[in-house]
C-alpha positions as CSV (number, residue, x, y, z in Angstrom):
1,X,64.2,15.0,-160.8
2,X,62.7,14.0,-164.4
3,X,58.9,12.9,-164.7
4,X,57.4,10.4,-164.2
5,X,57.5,7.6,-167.4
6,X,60.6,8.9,-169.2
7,X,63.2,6.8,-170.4
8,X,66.4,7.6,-170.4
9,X,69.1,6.4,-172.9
10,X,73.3,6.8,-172.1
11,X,74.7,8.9,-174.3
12,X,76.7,5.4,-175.5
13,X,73.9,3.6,-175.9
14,X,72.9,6.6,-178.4
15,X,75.7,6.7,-180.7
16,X,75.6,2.9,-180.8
17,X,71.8,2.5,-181.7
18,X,72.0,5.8,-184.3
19,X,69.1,6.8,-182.3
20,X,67.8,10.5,-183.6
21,X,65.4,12.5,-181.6
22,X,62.7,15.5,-182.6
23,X,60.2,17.5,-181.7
24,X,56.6,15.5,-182.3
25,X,54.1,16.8,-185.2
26,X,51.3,16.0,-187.3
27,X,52.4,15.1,-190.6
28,X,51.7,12.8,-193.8
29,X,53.7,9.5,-193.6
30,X,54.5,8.8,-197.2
31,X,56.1,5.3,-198.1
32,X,57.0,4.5,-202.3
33,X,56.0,1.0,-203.4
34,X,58.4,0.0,-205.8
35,X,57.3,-3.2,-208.4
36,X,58.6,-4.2,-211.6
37,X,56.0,-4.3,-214.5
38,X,55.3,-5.3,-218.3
39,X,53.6,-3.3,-220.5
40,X,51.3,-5.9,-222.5
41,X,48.8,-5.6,-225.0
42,X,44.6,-5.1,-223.7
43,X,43.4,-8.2,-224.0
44,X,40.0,-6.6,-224.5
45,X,41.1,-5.3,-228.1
46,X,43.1,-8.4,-229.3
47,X,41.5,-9.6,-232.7
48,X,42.3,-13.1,-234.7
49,X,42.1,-14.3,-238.2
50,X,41.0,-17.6,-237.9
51,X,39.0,-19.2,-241.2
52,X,35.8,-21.2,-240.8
53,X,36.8,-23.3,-243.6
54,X,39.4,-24.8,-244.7
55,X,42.0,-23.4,-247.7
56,X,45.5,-22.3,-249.4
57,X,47.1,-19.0,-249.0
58,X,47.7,-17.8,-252.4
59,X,49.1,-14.3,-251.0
60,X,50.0,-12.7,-248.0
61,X,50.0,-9.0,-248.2
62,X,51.4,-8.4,-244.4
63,X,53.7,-11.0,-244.2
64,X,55.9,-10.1,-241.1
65,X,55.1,-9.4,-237.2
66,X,55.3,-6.1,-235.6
67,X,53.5,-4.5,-239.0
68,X,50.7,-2.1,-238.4
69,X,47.8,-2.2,-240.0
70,X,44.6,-0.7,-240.2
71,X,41.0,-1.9,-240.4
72,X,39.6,-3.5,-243.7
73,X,43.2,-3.6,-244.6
74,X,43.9,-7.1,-247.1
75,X,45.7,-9.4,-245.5
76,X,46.0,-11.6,-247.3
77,X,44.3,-13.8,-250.6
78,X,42.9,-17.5,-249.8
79,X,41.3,-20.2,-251.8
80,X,39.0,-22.9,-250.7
81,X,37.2,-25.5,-252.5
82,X,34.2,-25.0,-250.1
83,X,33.9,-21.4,-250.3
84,X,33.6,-21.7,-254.3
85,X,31.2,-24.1,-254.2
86,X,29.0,-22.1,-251.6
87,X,29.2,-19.2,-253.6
88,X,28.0,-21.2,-256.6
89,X,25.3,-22.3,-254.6
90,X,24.1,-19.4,-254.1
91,X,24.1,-17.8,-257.6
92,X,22.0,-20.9,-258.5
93,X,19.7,-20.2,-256.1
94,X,19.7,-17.0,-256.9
95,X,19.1,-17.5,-260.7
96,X,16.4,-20.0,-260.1
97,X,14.6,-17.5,-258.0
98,X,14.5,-15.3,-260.8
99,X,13.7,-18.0,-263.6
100,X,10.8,-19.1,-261.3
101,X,8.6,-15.9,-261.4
102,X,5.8,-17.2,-262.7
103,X,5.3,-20.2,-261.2
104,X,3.7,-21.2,-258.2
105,X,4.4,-19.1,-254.6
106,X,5.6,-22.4,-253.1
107,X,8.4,-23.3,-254.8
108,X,9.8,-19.6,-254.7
109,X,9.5,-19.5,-251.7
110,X,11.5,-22.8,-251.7
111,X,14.1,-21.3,-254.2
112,X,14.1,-18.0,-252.1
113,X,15.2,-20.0,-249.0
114,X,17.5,-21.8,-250.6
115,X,19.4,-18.6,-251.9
116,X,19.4,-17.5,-248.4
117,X,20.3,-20.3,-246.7
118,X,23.8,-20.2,-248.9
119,X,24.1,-16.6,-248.2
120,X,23.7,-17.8,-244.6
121,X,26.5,-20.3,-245.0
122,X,29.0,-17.3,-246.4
123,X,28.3,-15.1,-243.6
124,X,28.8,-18.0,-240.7
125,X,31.9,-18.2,-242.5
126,X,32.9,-14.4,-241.5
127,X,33.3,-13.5,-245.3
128,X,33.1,-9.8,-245.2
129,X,30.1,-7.3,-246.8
130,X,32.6,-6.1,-249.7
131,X,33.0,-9.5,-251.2
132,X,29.3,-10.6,-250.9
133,X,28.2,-7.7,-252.2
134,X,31.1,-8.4,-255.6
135,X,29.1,-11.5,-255.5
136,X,26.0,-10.4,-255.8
137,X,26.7,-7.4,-258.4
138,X,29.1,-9.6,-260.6
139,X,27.2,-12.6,-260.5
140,X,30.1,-15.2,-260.6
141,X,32.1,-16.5,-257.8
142,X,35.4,-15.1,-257.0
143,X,38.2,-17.9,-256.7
144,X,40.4,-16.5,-254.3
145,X,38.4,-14.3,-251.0
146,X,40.3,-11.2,-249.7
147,X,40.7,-11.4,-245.8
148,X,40.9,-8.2,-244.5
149,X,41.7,-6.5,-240.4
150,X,39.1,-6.4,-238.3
151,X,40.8,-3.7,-236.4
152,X,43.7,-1.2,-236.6
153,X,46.8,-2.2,-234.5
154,X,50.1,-3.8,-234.7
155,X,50.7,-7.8,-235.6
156,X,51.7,-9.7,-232.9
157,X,51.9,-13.2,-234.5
158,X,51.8,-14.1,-238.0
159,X,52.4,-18.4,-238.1
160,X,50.9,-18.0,-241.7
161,X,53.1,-18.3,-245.0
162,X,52.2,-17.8,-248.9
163,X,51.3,-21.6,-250.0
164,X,50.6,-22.9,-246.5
165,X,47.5,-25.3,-246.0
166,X,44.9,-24.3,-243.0
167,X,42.0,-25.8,-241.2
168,X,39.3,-24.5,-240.0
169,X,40.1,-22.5,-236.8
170,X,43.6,-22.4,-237.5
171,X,45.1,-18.8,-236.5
172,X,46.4,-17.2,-239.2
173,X,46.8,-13.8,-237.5
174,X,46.5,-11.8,-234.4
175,X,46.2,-8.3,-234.1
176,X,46.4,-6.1,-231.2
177,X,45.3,-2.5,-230.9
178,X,47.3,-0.9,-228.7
179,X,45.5,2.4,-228.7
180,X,45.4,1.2,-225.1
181,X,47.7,-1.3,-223.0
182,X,47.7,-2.9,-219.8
183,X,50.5,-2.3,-217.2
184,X,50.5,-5.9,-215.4
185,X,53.3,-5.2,-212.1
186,X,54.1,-7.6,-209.3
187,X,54.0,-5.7,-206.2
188,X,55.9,-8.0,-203.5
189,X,53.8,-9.5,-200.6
190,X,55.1,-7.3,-197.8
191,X,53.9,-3.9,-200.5
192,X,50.1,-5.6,-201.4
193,X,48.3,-3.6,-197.9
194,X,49.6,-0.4,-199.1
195,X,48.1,-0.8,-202.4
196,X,44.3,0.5,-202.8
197,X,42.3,1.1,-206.3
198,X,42.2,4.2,-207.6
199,X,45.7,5.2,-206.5
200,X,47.9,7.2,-208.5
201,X,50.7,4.7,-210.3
């Protein structure tokens, strides 16, 4: 007596499987992805201290990881051989541009780019607007150069110590701004065709 295509189940069979039966209806199937994840610095707004030139620390004014800091900050004082002698370059230069005002246009122009080839050199060498311009008001060269934070944010890693040799390229700091962080999560390989961009984490 029953219709055509139904299946029917003993009432054994039911108990055993756990089988539970309801009415159909249209409704959302939701399922929850669960992944573990790292919160991790933006990669996009890390920022390294690492010289052009070669030097000492003489003085480390942040001297331990996990500091903040903000930007222009000192971090610390360094001396270099090379960078005094640039500097003194350049003050030369500078000084025989303005003893060689009355002679002829060629050879100010040849002291001229002189001067600003040196001033060049300091600025490949990342050396910041505030000690160039002490340079160029005070007119002697500083010893020691004041390295300061390119960004605000935390210090991540520090290898540097008071004393300590570096070479050029050498990282001597590295900063990370975590006015915004990454969340990087490993969603298993059975989860990955339930996850779409834009979706709500």
């Amino acid at each position: 007596d029953m219709p055509a295509g139904t299946v029917r189940i003993s009432l054994n069979k039911v108990q055993l499987l756990g089988v539970r039966s309801e009415p159909a209806e249209l409704r959302e199937l939701r399922r929850t992805v669960r992944a573990v994840g790292t919160i991790q610095a933006n990669e996009r707004l890390l920022y390294t201290v690492a010289p052009r030139f070669e030097g000492w620390i003489e003085k480390l004014y942040v001297n331990t990881t996990g500091q903040s800091v903000t930007r222009n900050q000192p971090l610390m004082e360094v001396y270099s051989p090379d960078l005094v002698t640039a500097q003194e370059e350049y003050l030369l230069a500078r000084r025989g541009a303005s003893n060689l005002q009355d002679s002829s246009p060629e050879a100010q122009a040849v002291v001229r780019r002189l001067a600003e080839d040196a001033l060049r050199r300091l600025r490949n060498w990342e050396i910041s607007d505030q000690e160039l311009e002490a340079l160029q008001r005070d007119g002697k060269p500083g010893r020691l150069l004041v390295y300061r934070s390119a960004a605000s944010g935390v210090v991540l890693q520090k290898p540097g110590i008071a004393g300590m040799r570096f070479m050029p390229g050498e990282v001597l700091f590295q900063i990370a701004d975590l006015s915004s962080v990454w969340v990087l999560v490993d969603v298993s390989e059975q989860d990955i065709g339930l996850v779409r961009p834009g979706q709500e984490v």
